[in-house]
N, C-alpha and C positions, 0 to 999 in steps of 0.2 A: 344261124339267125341272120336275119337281110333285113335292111329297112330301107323304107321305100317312101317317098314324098308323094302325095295324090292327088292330083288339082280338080278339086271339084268345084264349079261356079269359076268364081276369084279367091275362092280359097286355097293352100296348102295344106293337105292331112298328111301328120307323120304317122306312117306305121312301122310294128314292127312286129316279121312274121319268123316262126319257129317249127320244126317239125315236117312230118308228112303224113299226105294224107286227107282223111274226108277234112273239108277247109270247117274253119270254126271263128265265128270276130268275138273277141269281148269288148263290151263298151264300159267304162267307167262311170266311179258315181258323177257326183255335183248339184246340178251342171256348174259349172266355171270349173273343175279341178282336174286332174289331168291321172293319165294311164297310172296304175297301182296293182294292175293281175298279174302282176310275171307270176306268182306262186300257183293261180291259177291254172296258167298256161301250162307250167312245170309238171303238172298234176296229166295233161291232156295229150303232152308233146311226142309220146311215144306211138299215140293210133293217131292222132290228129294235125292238120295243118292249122294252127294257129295264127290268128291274127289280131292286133292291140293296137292300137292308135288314142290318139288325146283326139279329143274333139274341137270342132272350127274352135279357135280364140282362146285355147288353152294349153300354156306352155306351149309346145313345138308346135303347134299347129294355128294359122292365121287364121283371121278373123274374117277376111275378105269384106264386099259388100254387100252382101243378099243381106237379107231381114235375117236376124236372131231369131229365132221361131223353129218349134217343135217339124214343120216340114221341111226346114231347110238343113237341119241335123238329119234326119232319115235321109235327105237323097244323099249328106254326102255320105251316110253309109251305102247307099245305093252305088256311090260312085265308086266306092272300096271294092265293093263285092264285081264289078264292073272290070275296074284296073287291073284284078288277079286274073280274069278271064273265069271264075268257077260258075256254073250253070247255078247251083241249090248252093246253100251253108246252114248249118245250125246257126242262129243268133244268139246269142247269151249276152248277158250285163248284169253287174252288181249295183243295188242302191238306184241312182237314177236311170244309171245303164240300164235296169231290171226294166223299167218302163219305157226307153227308148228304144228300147229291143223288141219289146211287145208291140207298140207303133210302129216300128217297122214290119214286122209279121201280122199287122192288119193289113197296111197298106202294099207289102208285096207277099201276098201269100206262099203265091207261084216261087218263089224264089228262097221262103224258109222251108228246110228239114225237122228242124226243131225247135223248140224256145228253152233258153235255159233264166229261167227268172230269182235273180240268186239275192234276198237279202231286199227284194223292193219295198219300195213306200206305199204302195195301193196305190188306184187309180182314183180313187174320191177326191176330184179337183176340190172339192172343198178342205182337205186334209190330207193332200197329198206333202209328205215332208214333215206331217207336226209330229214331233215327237219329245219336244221341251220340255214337258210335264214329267216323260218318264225319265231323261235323264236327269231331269235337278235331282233323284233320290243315289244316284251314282257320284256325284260331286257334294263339297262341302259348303257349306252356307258361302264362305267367302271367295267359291269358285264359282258357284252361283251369282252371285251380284257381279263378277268379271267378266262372266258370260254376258249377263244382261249390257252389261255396258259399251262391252265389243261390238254385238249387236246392234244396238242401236248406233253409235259410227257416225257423230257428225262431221266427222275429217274430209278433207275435201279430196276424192278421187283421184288417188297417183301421190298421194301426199305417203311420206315416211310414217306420219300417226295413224293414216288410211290400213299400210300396209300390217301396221303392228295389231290391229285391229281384229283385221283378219286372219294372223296367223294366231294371236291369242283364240279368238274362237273355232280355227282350226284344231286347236291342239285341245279344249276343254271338250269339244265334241268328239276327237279321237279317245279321250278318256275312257267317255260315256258310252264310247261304242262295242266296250268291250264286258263283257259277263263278269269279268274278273278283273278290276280294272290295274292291279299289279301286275300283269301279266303282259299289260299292254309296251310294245317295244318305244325307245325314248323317241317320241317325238320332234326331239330336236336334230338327234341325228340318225333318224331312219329315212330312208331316201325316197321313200311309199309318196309324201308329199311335199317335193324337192321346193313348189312353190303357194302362195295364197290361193284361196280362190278368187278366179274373176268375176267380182262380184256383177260387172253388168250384164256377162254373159247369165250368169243366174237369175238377176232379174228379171230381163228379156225373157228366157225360155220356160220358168217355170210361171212368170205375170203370164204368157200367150196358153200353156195347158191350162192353167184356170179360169180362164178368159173365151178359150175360143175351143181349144183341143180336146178337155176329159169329160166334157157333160155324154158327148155318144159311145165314149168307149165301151162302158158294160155293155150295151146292148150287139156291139159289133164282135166283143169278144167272143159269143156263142156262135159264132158263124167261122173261128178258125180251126180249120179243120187239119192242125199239126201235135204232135205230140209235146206237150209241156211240162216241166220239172218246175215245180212251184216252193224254193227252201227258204228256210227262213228259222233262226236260232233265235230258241225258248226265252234266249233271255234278250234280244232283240229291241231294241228302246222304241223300235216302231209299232204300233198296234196291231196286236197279232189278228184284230176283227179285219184291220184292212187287206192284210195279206190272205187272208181265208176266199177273201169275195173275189181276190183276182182267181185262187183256185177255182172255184165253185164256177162262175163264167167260163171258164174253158174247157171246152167239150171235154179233151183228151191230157185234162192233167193229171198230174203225179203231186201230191200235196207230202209236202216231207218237214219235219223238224229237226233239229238237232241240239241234245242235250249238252250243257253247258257250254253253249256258244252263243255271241249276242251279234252283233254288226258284220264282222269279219269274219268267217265262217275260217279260210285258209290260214289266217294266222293263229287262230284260236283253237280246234280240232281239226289241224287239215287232215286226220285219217277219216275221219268222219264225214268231210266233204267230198273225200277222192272215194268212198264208196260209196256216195250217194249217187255223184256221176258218174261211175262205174258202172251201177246198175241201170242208172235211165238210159247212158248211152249205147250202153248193152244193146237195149231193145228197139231203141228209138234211129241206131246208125246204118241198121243191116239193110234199110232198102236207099240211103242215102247217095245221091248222084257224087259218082268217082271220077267226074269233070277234073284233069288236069291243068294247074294253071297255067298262064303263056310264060311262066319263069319258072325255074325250077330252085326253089330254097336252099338247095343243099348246093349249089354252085356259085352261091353268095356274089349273083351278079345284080341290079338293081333291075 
């Protein structure tokens, strides 16, 4: 395992790569919240080079100055796939990674092998993310009115009441994100989300996809011509009409479910999700560019 800082722009990206092999990035959800796939990783680390990083302005990684904005997160994955020296990669992400990931495999075709779209929100800027209706029936009336009230947040940014805010609704939507929600590990001391979300960075990037970025995506999506793994678990608090339509738009997907799992596919059934990858990358790896990078991982040099 090596981690490696990445300057894209004025930004720093922390990553952190494991494995060998055809190279692979996951991007995490949020936006504002920071890297949470090791288990994924785990699952891929024996055929694959892996790679994980937080995105600009969360946790390890700076915020720099470019614009918050859905193009300036794709280049600095541009810049990752750049820094390793790999020619192709599979892209993959969970949650909003699932859709940063796809944005990127619009904008550099040439340069994805795969998509893996693990667990997204849809691309309907008009509902991308809403999922609030279906978790108030996962929560109790009076974790419901805690949520509402997190949410709304009139604390003033960087304030201690700010922070409490956010981790409260951090932790009632980690609940909710689980099929079973006794099953879900304590929130307080699982280390999955070490810190809050940055709420501006979320702002910023998901105001810009509803604003500017998701009105042409369906139509650009029929024009990618990569293999795509479309998951998404049954009991999923996101609408499962949204995640259908990113299937159906993509010429060469693979539409999969997985039976008692809701948000978190790897903490929930991860046998279930290491065969589902199992089999898409089965098929989807064998003509994959075997581009070496300019470091080598196993010599834990930066």
């Amino acid at each position: 395992m090596v981690h490696k800082t990445i300057v894209s722009g004025t930004a720093e990206i922390w990553t952190e790569i494991s494995g060998e092999g055809i190279p692979v990035v996951l991007s995490h959800g949020g936006p504002g919240l920071c890297d949470n796939l090791g288990g994924v990783a785990e699952m891929l680390a024996d055929r694959f080079l892996t790679v994980r990083y937080d995105q600009r302005g969360c946790h390890r990684s700076t915020a720099g100055t470019e614009p918050m904005s859905v193009a300036t997160l794709i280049e600095d994955m541009e810049a990752v796939r750049r820094s390793l020296g790999v020619e192709k990669w599979i892209v993959g992400g969970h949650s909003w990674g699932a859709n940063l990931s796809l944005l990127y495999a619009l904008e550099y075709p040439h340069r994805t092998q795969a998509l893996l779209y693990l667990s997204g929100g849809g691309v309907d800027p008009n509902r991308v993310g809403s999922s609030l209706e279906q978790r108030r029936s996962r929560l109790t009336p009076d974790e419901w009115d805690e949520l509402q009230n997190a949410l709304a947040d009139p604390a003033e940014p960087g304030s201690e009441l700010h922070r409490e805010n956010q981790m409260t609704a951090a932790r009632l939507f980690w609940l909710s994100d689980f099929s079973d929600r006794s099953a879900a590990p304590n929130f307080h001391t699982d280390p999955l989300y070490p810190v809050p979300r940055n709420g501006a960075v979320f702002s910023a990037v998901i105001g810009d996809f509803k604003t500017r970025v998701g009105a042409g995506v369906l139509s650009r999506m029929s024009e990618l011509d990569v293999p795509a793994l479309v998951l998404r678990g049954q009991d999923d608090p996101i609408a499962p009409e949204l995640v259908r339509q990113v299937a159906e738009h993509l010429p060469r997907s693979s539409y999969v479910e997985l039976e008692g799992v809701g948000h978190t596919p790897w903490l929930e059934r991860p046998e279930l999700l290491r065969a589902a990858l199992d089999a898409f990358l089965a098929q989807s790896s064998s003509s994959a560019s075997t581009t070496s990078p300019t470091w080598a991982p196993s010599s834990g040099r930066p």
